[in-house]
Each structure stands twice: as structure tokens, then as C-alpha cells.
C-alpha atoms as one frame of an Amber mdcrd trajectory, in Angstrom:
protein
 113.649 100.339  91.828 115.793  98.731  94.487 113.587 101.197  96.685 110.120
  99.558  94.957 111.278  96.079  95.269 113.062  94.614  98.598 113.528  91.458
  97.620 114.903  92.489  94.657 117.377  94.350  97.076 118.259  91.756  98.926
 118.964  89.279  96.252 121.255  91.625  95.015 123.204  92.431  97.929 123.474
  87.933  98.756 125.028  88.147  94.897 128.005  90.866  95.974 128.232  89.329
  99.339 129.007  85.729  97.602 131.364  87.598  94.743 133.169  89.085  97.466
 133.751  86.018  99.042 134.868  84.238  96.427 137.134  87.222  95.008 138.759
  86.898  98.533 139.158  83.458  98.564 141.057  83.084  95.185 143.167  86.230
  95.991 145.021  84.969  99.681 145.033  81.517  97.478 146.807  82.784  94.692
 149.007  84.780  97.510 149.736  82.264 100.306 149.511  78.799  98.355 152.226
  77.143  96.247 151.370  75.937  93.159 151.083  72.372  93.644 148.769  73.057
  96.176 146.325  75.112  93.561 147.164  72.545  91.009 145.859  69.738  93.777
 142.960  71.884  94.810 141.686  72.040  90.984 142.253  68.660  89.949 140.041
  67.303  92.879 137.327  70.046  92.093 136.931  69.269  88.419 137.254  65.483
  88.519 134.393  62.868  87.867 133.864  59.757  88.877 134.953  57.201  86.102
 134.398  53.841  87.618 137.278  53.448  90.136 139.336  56.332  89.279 138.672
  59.876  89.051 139.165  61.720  85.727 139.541  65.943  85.005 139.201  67.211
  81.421 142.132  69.725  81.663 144.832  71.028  79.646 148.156  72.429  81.032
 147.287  75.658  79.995 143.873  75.564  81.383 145.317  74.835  84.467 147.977
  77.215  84.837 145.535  79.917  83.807 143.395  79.023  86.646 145.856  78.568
  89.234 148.056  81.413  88.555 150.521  79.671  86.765 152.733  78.869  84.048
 152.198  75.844  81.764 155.293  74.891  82.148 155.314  74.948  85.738 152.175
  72.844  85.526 153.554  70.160  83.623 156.307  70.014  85.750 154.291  69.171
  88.168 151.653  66.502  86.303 154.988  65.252  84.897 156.870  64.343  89.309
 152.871  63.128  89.682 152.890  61.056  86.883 156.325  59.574  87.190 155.499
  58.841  90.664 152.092  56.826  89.905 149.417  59.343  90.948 148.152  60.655
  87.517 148.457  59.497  83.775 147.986  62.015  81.507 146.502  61.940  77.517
 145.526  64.537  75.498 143.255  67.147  77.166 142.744  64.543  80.539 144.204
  63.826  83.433 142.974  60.416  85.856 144.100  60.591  89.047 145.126  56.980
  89.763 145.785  57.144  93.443 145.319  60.043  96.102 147.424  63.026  95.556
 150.102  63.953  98.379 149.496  66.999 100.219 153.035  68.467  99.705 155.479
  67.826  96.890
């Protein structure tokens, strides 16, 4: 079939290419980045817009399954973030109030 079709072939061979990429992007990040940085990195990529501020609809435990974590470890972390005035947190959402640090 791949044979019959080209484009077919092609398509297919973009898809692994991508998968690939992305497999090996989220392993050396899981291996070389601390966890507040993957917490960080998540946060920013799942929050919308909500007027001023910037809102994620995550749990802990979403989070920590995503980044590799623990969700205690993650609420550690939304916890320091919170006390310091970057994030409040409610039931299953987290607005970031302020830009995150870098490092913690």
C-alpha cells in the first residue's frame, strides 16, 4: 500500500518523525530539568487568558503526572508560589497572578 500510495508514505513517515521528536523532548526534560522548572513549563502551556491574569485548569495530581512528579512535591511547590504572590490556587485551578521566577 505504502508502495501504491506515496503520499500516503510520506505522511506517515512526517507523523514518526514529529513522535520522535516529541518522545525526545519530554525524555532529556524529564532527565535534565528540576521539577519546578516542568511545573513552570506546564502552567504557562495550559493557561488562558482570563482578563488580566492567566488561569490553568489543573489539579496537583494532573500535574505531577505530567511532569514526572509527585503530588506532593507539586504542591510544595504551588504552595512557596502561592505564599510568595505568584499563584492562588482553588479547587481544580490555578491563576497565575504575576510572572513566575525562573528558579526557585
Amino acid at each position: 500500500m505504502l508502495l501504491r500510495y506515496p503520499p500516503v508514505s510520506w505522511a506517515l513517515i512526517q507523523d514518526l518523525v514529529a513522535r520522535l521528536r516529541r518522545m525526545t523532548t519530554a525524555t532529556r526534560t524529564l532527565g535534565m530539568d528540576e521539577v519546578y522548572t516542568r511545573v513552570v513549563r506546564l502552567l504557562m502551556s495550559r493557561a488562558a487568558r482570563r482578563g488580566e491574569r492567566l488561569e490553568a485548569a489543573l489539579t496537583q495530581a494532573e500535574i505531577g503526572e505530567r511532569v514526572g512528579a509527585t503530588r506532593e512535591m507539586v504542591g510544595r511547590i504551588l504552595r512557596d508560589l502561592a505564599r510568595g504572590g505568584y499563584v492562588e490556587m482553588s479547587r481544580g485551578r490555578i491563576t497565575i497572578l504575576r510572572q513566575l521566577p525562573r528558579r526557585w
